[in-house]
C-alpha positions, 0 to 999 in steps of 0.5 A: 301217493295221492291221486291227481286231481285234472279240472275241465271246464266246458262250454258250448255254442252252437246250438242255434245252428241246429247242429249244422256246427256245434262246437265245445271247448274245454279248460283243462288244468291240474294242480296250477288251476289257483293259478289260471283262475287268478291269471284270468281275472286279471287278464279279463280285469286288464283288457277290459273284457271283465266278466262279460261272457263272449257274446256280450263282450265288446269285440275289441276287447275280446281280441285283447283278453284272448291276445294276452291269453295266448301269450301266457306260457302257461295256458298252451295246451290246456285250451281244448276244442271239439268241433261236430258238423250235422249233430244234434245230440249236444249232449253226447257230443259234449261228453265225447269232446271232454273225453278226447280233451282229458285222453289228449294229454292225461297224466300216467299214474292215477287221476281222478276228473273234476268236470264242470259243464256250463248250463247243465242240469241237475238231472244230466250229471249223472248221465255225463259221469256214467257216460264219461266212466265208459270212455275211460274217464275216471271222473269223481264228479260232474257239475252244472255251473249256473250263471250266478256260479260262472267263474274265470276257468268258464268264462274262459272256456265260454271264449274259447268257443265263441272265438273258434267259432266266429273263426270257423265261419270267418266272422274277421280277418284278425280273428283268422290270424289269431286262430292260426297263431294260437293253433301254431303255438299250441295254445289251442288243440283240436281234439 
């Protein structure tokens, strides 16, 4: 029997509040992540978001990559988010928030974690998997993404976090009713 292999990829915003909010988001997938990764670029090529990162991103354009996201069966509960008030250890925070993400619904037999965190240093990684190896994650091995390195799977992770937070604070009344929507529907979970 060969061991599962779950992929989260992780993004973070907040930073700039100076912990007042911190959000992290995470795309976890298993053996159908080929699929997302193809279904993202073509949803983000379709919209015409592109590769714009969510900040970057027009607004119009954001809303109808996410809109095409949250009606696509296959993402539902694989968009995870964690959401700290008054924190300022980003890092822990990031590592507690990818260990809820894979406890929330991780496979019975034998798994292995594949974690690729947005922006992390070389010298963070292995405090990450020693870190996420005490809570119970069983993690083969931790990754920074770079900018040159960002791909489908992050950028969607980076919207996801964007998204809940212009959400939380109120930023437009469309993304209020999205954000139940997605929430409703379980395409996107708290953890």
């Amino acid at each position: 029997m060969s061991v599962k292999k779950l992929y989260c990829y992780v993004d973070e915003t907040g930073q700039d509040t100076e912990g007042k909010l911190f959000i992290v988001s995470i795309v976890v997938t298993g053996e159908e992540r080929d699929e997302l990764f193809k279904l993202c670029e073509e949803i983000e090529k379709d919209s015409g978001k592109g590769k714009f990162k969510w900040g970057k991103a027009e607004k119009n354009k954001r809303s109808v990559y996410l809109k095409r996201i949250f009606k696509t069966k296959i993402f539902k509960s694989k968009l995870r988010y964690s959401v700290f008030r008054n924190l300022r250890d980003y890092d822990l925070a990031t590592i507690v928030a990818v260990s809820k993400a894979v406890h929330f619904k991780e496979p019975t037999l034998g798994y292995t974690t594949l974690v690729y965190v947005d922006g992390l240093s070389k010298s963070k990684r292995r405090e990450y998997g020693s870190q996420l190896r005490k809570l119970g994650i069983p993690t083969r091995k931790v990754q920074g993404v770079t900018k040159d390195e960002n791909n489908a799977l992050t950028r969607l992770a980076d919207a996801i976090a964007g998204f809940v937070r212009d959400a939380l604070l109120k930023e437009r009344k469309d993304l209020d009713d999205l954000f139940k929507k997605a929430v409703d529907e379980k395409y996107l979970v708290e953890v």
